[in-house]
TORDO-737964 format. One record per residue (C-alpha): residue number from 1; residue in one letter; chain; x, y, z. Coordinates in Angstrom, 1 decimal. Layout:
<sites>
SITE   n res chain     px     py     pz
SITE NUM   A     A      X      Y      Z
...
</sites>
This chain:
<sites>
SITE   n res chain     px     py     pz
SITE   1   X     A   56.3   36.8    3.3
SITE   2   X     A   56.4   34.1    6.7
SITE   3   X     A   57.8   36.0    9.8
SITE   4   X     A   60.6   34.0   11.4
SITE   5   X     A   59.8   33.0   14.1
SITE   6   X     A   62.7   32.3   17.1
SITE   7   X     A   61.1   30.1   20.2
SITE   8   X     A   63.1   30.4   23.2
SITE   9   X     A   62.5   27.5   25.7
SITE  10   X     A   63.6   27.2   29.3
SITE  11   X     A   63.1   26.0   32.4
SITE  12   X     A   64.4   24.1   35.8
SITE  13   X     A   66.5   21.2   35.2
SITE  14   X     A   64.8   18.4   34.9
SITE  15   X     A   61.7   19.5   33.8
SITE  16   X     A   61.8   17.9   30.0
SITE  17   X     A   62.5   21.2   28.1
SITE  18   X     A   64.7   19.5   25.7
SITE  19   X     A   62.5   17.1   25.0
SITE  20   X     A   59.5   19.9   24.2
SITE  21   X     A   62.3   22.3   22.4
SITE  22   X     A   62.5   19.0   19.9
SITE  23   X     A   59.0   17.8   19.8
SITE  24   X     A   57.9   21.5   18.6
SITE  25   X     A   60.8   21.5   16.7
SITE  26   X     A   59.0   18.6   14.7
SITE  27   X     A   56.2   20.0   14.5
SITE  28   X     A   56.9   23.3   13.3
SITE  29   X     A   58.4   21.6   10.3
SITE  30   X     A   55.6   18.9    9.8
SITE  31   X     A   53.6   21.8    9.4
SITE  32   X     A   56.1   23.2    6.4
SITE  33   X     A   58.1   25.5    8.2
SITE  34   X     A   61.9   25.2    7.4
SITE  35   X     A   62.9   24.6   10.8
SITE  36   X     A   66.3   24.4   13.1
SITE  37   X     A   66.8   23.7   16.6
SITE  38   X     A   69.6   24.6   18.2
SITE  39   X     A   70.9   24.2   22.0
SITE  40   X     A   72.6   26.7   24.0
SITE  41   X     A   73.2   24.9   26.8
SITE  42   X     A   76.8   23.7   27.8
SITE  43   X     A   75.6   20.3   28.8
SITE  44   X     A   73.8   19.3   25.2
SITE  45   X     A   70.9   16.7   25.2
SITE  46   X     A   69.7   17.7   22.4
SITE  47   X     A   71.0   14.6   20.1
SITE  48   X     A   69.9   12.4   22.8
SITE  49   X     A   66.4   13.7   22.4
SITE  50   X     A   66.7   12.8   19.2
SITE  51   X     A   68.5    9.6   19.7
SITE  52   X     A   70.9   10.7   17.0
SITE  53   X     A   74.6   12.4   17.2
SITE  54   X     A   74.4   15.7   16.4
SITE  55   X     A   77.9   18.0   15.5
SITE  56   X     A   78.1   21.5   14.9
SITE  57   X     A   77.6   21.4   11.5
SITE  58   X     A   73.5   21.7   10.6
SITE  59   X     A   72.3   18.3    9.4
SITE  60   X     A   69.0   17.1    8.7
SITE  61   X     A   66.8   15.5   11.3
SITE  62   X     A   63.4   15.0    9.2
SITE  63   X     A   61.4   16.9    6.4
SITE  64   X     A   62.1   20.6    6.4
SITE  65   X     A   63.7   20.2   10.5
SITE  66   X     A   67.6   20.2   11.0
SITE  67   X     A   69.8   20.2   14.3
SITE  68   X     A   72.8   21.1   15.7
SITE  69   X     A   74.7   21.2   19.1
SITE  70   X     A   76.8   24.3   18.8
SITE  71   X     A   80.9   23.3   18.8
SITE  72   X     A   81.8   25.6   22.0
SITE  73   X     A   85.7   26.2   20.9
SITE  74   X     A   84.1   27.2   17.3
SITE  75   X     A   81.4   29.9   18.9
SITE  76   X     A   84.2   30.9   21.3
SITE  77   X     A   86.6   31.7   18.8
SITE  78   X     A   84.2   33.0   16.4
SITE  79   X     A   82.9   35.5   19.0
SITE  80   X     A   85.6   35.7   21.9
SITE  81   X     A   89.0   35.1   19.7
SITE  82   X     A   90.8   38.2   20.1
SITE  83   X     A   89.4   39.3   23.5
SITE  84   X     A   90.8   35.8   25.0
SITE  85   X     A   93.8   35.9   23.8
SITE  86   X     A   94.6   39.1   25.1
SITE  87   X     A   93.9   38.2   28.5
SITE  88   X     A   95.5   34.8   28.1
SITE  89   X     A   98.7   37.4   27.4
SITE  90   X     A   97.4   39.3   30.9
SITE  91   X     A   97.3   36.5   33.0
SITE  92   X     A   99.9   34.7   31.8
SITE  93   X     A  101.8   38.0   32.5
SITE  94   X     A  101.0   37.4   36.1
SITE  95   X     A  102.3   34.3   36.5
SITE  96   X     A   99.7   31.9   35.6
SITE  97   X     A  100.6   28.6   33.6
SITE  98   X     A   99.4   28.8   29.6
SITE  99   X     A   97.3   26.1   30.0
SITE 100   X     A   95.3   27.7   33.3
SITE 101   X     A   95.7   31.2   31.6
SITE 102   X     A   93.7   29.7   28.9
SITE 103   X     A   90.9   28.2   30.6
SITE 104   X     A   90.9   31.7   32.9
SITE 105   X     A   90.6   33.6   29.8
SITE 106   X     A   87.2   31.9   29.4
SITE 107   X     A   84.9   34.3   31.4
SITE 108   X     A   82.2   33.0   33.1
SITE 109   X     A   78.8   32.5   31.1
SITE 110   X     A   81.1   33.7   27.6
SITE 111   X     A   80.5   29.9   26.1
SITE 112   X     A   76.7   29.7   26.5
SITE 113   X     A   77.0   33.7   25.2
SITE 114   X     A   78.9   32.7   22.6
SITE 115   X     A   75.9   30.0   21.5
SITE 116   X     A   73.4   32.3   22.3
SITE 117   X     A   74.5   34.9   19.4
SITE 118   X     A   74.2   31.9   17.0
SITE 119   X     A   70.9   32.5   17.1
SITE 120   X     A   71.3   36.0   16.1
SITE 121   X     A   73.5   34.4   12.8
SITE 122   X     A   71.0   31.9   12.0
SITE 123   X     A   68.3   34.6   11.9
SITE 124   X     A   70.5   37.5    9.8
SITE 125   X     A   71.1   34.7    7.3
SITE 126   X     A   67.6   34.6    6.7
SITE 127   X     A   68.0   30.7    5.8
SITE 128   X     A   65.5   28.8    8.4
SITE 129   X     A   61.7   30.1    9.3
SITE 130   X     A   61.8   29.4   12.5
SITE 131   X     A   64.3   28.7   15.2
SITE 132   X     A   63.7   26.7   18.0
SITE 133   X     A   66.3   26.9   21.0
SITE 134   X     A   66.8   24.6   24.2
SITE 135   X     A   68.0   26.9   26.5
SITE 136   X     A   70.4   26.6   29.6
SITE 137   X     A   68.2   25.9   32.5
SITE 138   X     A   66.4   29.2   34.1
SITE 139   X     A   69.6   30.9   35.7
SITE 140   X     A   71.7   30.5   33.5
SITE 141   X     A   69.5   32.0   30.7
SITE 142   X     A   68.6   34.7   32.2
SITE 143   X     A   72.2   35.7   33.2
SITE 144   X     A   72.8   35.6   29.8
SITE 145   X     A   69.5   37.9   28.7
SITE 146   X     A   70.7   40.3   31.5
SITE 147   X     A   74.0   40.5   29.5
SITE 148   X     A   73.6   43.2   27.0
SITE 149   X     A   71.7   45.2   29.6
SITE 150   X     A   75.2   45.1   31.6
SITE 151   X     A   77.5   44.9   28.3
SITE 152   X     A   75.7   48.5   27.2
SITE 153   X     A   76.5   50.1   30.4
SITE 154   X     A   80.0   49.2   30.3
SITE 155   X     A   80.0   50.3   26.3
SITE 156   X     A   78.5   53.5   27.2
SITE 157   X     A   80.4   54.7   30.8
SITE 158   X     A   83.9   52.9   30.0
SITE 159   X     A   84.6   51.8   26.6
SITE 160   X     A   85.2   55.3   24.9
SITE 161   X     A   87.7   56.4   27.7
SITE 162   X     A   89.5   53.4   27.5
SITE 163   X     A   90.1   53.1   23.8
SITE 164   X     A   90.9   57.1   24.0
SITE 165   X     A   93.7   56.2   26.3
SITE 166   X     A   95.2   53.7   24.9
SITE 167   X     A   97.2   55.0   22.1
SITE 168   X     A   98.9   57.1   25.1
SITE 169   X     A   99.2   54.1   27.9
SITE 170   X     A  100.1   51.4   25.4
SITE 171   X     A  103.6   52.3   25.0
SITE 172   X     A  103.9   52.9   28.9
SITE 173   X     A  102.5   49.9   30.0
SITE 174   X     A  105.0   47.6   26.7
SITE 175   X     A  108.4   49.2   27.4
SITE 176   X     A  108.1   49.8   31.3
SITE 177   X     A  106.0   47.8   33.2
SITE 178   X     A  106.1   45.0   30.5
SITE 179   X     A  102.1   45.0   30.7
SITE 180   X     A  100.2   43.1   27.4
SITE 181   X     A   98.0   46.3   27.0
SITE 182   X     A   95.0   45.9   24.3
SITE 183   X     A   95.9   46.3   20.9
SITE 184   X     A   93.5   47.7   18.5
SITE 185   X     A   92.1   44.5   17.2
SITE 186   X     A   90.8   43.9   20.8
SITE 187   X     A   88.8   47.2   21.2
SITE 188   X     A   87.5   46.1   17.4
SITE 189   X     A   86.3   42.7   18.6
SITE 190   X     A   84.8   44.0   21.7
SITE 191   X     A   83.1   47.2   20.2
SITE 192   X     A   81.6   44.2   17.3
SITE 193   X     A   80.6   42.0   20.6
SITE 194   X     A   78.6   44.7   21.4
SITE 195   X     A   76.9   45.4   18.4
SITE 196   X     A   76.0   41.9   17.7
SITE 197   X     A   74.5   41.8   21.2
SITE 198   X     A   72.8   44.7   20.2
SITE 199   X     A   71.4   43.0   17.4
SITE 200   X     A   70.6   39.8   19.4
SITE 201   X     A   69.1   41.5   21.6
SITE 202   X     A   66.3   44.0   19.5
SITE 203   X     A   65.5   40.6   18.0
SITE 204   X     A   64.6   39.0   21.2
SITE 205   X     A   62.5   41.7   22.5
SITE 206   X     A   60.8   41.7   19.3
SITE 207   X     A   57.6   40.2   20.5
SITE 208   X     A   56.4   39.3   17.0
SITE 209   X     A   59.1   37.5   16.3
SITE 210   X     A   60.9   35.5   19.3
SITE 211   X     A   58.7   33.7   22.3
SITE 212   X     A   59.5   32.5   25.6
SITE 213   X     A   58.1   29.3   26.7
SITE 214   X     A   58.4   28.2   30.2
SITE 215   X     A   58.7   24.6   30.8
SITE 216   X     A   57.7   23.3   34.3
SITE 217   X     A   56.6   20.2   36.4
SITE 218   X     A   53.7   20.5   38.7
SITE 219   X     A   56.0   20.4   41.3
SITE 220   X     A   56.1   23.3   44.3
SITE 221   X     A   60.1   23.9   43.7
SITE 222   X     A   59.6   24.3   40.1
SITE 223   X     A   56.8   26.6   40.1
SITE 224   X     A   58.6   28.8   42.2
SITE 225   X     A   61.6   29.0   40.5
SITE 226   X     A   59.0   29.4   37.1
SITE 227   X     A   57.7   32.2   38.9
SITE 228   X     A   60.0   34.1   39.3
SITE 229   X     A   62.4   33.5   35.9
SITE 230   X     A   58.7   34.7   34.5
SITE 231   X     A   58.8   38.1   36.7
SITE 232   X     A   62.3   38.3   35.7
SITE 233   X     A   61.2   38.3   31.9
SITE 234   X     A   59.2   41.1   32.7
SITE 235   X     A   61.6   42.5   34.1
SITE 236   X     A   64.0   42.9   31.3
SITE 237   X     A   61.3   42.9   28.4
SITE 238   X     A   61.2   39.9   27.3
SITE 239   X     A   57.4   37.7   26.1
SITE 240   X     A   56.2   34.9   27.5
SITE 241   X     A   53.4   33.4   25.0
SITE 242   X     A   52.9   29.7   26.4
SITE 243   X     A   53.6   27.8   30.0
SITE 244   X     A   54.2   24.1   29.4
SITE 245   X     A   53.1   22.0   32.6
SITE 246   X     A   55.0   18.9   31.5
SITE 247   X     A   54.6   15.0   33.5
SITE 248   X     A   50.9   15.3   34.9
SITE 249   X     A   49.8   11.8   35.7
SITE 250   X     A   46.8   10.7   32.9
SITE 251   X     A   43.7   10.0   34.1
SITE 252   X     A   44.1    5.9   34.0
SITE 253   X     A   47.0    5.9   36.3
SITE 254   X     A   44.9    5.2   39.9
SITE 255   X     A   45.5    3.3   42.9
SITE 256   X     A   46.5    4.5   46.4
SITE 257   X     A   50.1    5.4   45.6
SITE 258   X     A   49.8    7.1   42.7
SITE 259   X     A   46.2    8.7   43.9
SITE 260   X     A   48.4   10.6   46.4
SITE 261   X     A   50.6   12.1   43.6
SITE 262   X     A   48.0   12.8   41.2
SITE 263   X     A   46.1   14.9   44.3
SITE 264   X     A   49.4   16.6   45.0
SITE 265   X     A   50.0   17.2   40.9
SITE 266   X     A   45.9   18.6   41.1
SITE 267   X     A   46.9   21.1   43.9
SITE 268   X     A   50.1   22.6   42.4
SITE 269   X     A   48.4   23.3   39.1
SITE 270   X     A   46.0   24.9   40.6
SITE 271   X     A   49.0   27.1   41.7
SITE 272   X     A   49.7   27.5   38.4
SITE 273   X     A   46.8   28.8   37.1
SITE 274   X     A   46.6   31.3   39.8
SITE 275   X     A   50.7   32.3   39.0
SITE 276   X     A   50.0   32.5   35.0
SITE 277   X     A   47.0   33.0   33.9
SITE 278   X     A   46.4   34.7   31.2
SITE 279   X     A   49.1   32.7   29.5
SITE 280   X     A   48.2   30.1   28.3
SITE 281   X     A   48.8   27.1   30.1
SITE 282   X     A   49.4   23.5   28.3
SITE 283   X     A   49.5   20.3   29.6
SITE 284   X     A   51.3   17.2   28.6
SITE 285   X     A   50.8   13.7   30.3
SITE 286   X     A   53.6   11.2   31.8
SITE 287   X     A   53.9    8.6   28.9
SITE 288   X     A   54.5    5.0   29.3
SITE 289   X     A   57.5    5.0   28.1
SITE 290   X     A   60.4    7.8   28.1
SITE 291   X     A   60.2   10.5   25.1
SITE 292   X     A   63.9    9.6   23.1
SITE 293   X     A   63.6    9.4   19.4
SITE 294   X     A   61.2   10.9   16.7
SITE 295   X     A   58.4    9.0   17.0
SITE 296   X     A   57.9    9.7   20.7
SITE 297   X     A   58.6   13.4   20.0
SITE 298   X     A   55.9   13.5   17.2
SITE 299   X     A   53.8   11.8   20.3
SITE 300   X     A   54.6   14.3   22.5
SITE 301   X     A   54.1   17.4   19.8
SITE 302   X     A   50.8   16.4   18.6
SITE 303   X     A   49.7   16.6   22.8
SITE 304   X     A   51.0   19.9   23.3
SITE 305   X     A   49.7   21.4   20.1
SITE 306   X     A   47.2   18.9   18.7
SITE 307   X     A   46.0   21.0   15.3
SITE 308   X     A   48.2   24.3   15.6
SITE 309   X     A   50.8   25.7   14.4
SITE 310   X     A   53.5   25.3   16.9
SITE 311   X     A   55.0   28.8   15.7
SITE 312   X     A   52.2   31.2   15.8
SITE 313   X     A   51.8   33.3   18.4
SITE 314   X     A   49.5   31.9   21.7
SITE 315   X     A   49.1   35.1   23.4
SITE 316   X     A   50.1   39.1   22.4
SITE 317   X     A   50.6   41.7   25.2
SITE 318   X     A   52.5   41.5   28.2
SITE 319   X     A   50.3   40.6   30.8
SITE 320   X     A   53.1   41.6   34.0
SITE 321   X     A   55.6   44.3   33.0
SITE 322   X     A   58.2   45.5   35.4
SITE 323   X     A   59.9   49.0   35.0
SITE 324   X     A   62.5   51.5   36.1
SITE 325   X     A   61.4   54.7   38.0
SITE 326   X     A   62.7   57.1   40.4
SITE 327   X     A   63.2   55.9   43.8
SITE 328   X     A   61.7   52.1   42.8
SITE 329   X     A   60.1   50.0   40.7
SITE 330   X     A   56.4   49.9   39.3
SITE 331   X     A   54.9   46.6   38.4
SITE 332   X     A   51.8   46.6   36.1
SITE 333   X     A   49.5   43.8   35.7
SITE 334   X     A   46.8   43.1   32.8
SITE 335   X     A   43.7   43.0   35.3
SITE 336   X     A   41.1   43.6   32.8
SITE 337   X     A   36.8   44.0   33.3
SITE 338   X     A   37.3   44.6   37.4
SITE 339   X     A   38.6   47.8   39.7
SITE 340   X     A   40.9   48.6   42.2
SITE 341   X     A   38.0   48.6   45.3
SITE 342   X     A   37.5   45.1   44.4
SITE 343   X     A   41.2   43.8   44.7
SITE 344   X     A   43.3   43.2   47.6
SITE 345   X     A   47.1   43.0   47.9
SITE 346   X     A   49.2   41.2   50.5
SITE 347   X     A   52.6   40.5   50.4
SITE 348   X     A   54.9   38.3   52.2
SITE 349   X     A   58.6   38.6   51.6
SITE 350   X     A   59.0   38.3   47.9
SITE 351   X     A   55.9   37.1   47.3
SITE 352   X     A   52.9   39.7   46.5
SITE 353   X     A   49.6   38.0   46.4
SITE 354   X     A   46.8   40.1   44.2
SITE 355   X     A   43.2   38.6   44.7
SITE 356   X     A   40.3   39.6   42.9
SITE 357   X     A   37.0   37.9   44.3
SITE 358   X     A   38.4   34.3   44.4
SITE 359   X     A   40.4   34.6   42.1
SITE 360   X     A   44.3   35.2   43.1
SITE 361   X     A   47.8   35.9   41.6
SITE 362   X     A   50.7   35.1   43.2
SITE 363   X     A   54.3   36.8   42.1
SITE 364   X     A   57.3   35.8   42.8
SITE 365   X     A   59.4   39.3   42.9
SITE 366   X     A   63.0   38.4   41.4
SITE 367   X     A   66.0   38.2   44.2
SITE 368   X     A   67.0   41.7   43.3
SITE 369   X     A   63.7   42.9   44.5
SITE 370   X     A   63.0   41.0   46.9
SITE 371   X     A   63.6   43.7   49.3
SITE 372   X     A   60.9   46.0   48.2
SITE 373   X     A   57.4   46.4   49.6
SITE 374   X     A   54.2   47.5   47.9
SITE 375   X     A   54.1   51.7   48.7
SITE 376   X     A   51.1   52.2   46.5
SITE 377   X     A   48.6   50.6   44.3
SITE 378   X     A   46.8   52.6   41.2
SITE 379   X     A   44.7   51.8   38.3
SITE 380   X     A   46.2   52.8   34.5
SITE 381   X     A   43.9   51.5   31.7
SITE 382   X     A   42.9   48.2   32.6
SITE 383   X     A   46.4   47.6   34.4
SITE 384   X     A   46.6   47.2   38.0
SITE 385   X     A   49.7   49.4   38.7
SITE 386   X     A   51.9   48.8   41.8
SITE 387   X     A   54.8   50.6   43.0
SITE 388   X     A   57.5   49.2   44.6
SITE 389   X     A   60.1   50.5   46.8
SITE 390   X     A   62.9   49.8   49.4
SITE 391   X     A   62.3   49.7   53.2
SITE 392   X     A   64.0   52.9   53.9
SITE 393   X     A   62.2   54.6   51.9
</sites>
């Protein structure tokens, strides 16, 4: 039996994600995998990619690929119906207009939610080997992986006490304050919001079965924003088996103009070397002419992959892993074959720099720790430990 396989990628805006997303896409099924790609991003590109129109119905791109651009009132309703209309009743109930009650009802991040549990239908169908998704661009995808990490909390601490009061406050609320108070059917659709999410979300921290790939530019913005989505991975669990450096100037493009970019492309790669490595890290050239249509996405697929398999799996383990402990955090890094005497640490803000002869890694901590500082550094089985804590501390 094949493992699905679901490949997750993201990046900065700009960066040519879609265009990856499709080329692998092509690949995967030129190499006989039954193959969708998907896009949860509100603004699709995805059909343009392809230089085709896409709907939300699944339709077939090429042998053994199709594609889709998920309808948003269709996933909304599917996954959001009974919730939004009750609070289209609330605000409209406080005075709002039904057409801006509507749109209110709509909580921020819900539609791109909404297409990211698609995924989780596509995979529990069991109908396509692998799934390839072009995410949102790096924020807004990892708001949305954050989600169920937030959604539990709120399932665990306040769900039960609401739904226990209702029965009593319902009546209150209808005949004396006139209040649209939840009926049952909306503490159903929320309590099976949550349990898909669930779902969704043991699937993608199954590292045998989904991978992140990271798009980026060598560009020094990008990187830094690459950086830290990647810590922010860690973070919440998620693998990372591939970083995509997409645009590097080929070797026959010379002259003094472009001799100053490809010298400034040389110098931020390095960067990310130093940033990613182990992952692996592949490269894909700025081609003559812009990537739209299948043949330039074949083009662009046999680059990135040459003879592989687009779907297996470039690198196991999670080589940075961020977790939880009292009074902090402790960040653990694969630092394999050397020793804590032979590695220094500095830090800088949110930047922690770890150098091991002249070799160095630089991490980018994620904005909610950015106001932590190294206390102590320890080694744990080949893993450079390091725990982090607040200034007052």
């Amino acid at each position: 039996m094949i493992m699905m396989r679901i490949l997750l990628f993201t990046g900065k805006g700009g960066v040519g994600k879609t265009s990856v997303a499709a080329a692998t896409a092509l690949k995967a099924a030129a190499h006989g995998h039954k193959t969708i790609v998907l896009s949860t991003d509100a603004a699709h590109s995805l059909a343009d990619s392809f230089d085709l129109t896409l709907t939300g119905e699944a339709q077939l791109l090429a042998d053994n690929l199709w594609g889709l651009e998920l309808d948003m009132a269709q996933t909304l309703n599917s996954h959001w119906g009974a919730i939004q209309s009750w609070l289209t009743a609330l605000f409209a109930w406080r005075g709002m207009q039904d057409m801006v009650a509507q749109e209110m009802a709509v909580l921020p991040g819900m539609e791109e939610m909404a297409n990211l549990l698609q995924i989780l239908d596509y995979a529990e169908k069991e109908e396509y080997q692998t799934i390839v998704v072009d995410c949102a661009p790096t924020g807004e995808t990892l708001r949305l992986l954050s989600f169920p990490e937030v959604l539990r909390w709120w399932m665990d601490k306040l769900f039960p006490l609401e739904r226990k009061a209702a029965k009593v406050i319902r009546p209150v609320f209808r005949t004396v304050f006139k209040v649209p108070y939840p009926e049952d059917q909306v503490f159903q659709a929320m309590d099976d919001l949550f349990h898909k999410m669930e779902r969704l979300h043991q699937l993608l921290l199954n590292p045998d079965i989904t991978s992140v790939r990271l798009v980026v530019n060598a560009e020094k913005m990008v990187i830094k924003e690459a950086q830290r989505t990647y810590t922010y991975l860690s973070l919440y669990g998620y693998a990372t088996d591939m970083i995509v450096c997409n645009r590097l100037f080929p070797p026959e493009v010379e002259g003094g103009y472009f001799d100053v970019w490809k010298r400034t492309q040389d110098r931020h790669f390095k960067s990310i070397e130093e940033a990613f490595t182990p992952l692996p890290i592949r490269t894909i050239p700025l081609f003559s002419q812009e990537v739209v249509g299948r043949d330039m996405l074949r083009l662009m697929g046999e680059t990135l992959y040459g003879e592989d398999d687009p779907t297996k799996l470039f690198f196991s383990g999670h080589p940075q892993v961020i977790t939880k402990e009292d009074g902090g955090y402790s960040l653990s890094l694969m630092l394999p074959f050397t020793s804590k005497e032979k590695v220094n640490l500095f830090q800088g803000g949110d930047e922690v720099i770890v150098q091991v002869g002249s070799y160095r890694r630089n991490i980018i901590l994620p904005r909610s720790l950015a106001g932590y500082r190294v206390k102590e550094a320890h080694w744990e089985d080949g893993r450079l430990k390091l725990d982090l804590v607040t200034e007052e501390v």
